[in-house]
N, C-alpha and C positions, 0 to 999 in steps of 0.2 A: 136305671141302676143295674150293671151286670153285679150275677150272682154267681158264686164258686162252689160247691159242695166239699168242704170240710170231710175228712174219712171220722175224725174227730168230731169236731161240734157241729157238722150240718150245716143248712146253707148260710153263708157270710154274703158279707160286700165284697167285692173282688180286691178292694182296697187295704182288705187286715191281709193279702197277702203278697209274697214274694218271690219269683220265679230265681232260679239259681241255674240253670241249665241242662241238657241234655244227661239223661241215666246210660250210661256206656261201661264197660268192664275196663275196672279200676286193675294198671297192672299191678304189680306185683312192689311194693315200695322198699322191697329190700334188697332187690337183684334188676329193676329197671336204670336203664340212664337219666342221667339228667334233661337230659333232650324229650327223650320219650315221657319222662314225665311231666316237663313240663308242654310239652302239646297234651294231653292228656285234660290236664288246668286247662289252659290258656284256648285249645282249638275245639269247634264244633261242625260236624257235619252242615248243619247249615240247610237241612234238606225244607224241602217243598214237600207237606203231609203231614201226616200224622206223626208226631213225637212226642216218646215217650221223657218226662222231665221233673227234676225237683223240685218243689214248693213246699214254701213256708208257711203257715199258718204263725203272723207275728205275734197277734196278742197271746197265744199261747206257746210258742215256740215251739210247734208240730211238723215236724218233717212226713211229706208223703209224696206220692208220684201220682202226676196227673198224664195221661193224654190227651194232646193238644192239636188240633188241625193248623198248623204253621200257615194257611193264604187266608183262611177264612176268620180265625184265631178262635174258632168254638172250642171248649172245653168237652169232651165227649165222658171225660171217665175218669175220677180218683178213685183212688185206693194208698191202703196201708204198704208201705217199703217194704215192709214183714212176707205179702204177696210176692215178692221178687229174689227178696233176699234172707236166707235163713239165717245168717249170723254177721258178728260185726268184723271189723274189721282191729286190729290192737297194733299201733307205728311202736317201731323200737325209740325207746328215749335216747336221744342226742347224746352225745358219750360228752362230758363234762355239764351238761344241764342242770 
């Protein structure tokens, strides 16, 4: 059974969780392209090594960033998003939403 350490509850099943992809700087959602934004979604480096990445903890719905050896697929290291990022992000509401 592989096991995941949780920044939150500690070690789990690797199975309560969810990887969602690469942590890269998010541009700007108010003055990017369409294009630019959507590779941003859509594309990932793709590298060989260590990557930095999102996961979910489902049963509690816990977002945090793990380091990942992409050949090997050892997990080396989570931590809280809070470590990376000091504040949120707020999308302007859609104009007739």
């Amino acid at each position: 059974m592989k096991i995941m350490n949780c920044p939150l509850n500690g070690p789990r099943n690797i199975s309560e969780f969810a990887s969602f992809g690469e942590v890269s700087q998010m541009p700007d959602p108010n003055t990017t392209s369409d294009a630019d934004w959507a590779e941003y979604i859509w594309f990932s480096n793709n590298a060989a090594g260590v990557v930095r990445e999102w996961w979910c903890h489902l049963a509690t719905n816990y977002w945090f960033i793990a380091e990942r050896h992409t050949v090997t697929d050892e997990i080396l290291k989570t931590y809280p998003a809070s470590e990376v990022f000091s504040s949120r992000v707020d999308f302007a509401e859609a104009e007739g939403a």
